[in-house]
C-alpha positions in Angstrom: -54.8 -42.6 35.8 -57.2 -41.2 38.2 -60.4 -39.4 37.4 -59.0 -36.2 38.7 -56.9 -36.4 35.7 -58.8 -36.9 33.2 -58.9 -34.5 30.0 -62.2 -32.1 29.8 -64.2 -33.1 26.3 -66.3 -30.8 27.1 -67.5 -27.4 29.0 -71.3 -26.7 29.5 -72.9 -24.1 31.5 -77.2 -24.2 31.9 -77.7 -20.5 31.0 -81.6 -21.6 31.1 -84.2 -21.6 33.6 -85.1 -25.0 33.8 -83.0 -28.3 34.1 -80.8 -29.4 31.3 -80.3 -33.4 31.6 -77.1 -34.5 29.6 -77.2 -38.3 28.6 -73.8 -39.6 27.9 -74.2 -42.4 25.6 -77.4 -44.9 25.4 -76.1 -46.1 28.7 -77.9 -44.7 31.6 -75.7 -41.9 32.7 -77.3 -38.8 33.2 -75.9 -35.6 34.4 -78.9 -33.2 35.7 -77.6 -29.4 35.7 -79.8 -26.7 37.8 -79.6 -23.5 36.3 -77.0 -21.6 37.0 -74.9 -25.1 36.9 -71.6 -25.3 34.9 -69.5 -28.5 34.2 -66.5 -30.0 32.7 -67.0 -33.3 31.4 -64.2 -35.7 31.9 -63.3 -39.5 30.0 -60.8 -41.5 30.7 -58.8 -40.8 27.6 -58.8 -44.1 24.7 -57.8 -44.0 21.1 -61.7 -44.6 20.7 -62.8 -41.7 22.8 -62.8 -38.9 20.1 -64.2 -37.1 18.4 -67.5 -37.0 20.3 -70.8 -36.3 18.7 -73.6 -33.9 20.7 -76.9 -33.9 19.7 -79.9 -31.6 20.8 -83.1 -33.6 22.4 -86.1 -33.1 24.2 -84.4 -32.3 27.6 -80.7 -31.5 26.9 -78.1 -33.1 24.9 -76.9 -36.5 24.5 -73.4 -37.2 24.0 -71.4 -39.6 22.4 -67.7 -41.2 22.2 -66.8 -42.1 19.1 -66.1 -45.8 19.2 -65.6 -46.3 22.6 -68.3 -48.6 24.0 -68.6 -47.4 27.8 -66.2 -44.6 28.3 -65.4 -43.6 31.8 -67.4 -40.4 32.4 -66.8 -38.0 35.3 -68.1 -35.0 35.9 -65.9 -31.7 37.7 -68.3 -29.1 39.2 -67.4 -26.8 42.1 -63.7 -28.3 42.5 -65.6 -31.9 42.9 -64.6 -34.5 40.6 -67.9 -37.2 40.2 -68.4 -40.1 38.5 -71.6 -39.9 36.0 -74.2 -42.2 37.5 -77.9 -42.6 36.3 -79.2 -39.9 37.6 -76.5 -37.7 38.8 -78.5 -34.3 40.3 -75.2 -31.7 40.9 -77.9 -29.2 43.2 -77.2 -32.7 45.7 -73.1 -31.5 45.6 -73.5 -27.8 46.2 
């Protein structure tokens, strides 16, 4: 399955002023939203995937699969679909 394909876990729009950073899992995957910025977040799809837990911190939200250990995160924004690296800055694929 390609990443294009992947089912949205998730919908998130920065309606704030500043950045909002979301870490996915403990991993170093960071998605950095401008604001303005709105995403689908994408996993490859596992029985382990769901249900995912999001949690508040200090500069966004952290999100979590369930069980699985390193899901496959991708990011669509603007019609581009992009793999969640460490850090991932989306004002670089406007």
């Amino acid at each position: 399955m390609e990443p294009s394909e992947y089912p949205t876990v998730l919908s998130l729009k920065n309606d704030t002023f500043s950045e909002l950073h979301l870490h996915l899992e403990m991993i170093p995957e960071e998605v950095i939203l401008s604001a303005g910025h709105a995403v689908d977040l994408l996993a490859k799809p596992t029985d382990d995937l769901l249900p995912l837990t999001v949690d508040y911190i200090a500069d966004g939200l952290l999100v979590c699969a369930c069980r699985e250990f390193d899901p496959d995160w991708h990011v669509r924004f603007m019609g581009k679909v992009i793999k969640a690296a460490s850090p991932t800055r989306l004002k670089e694929y406007e």
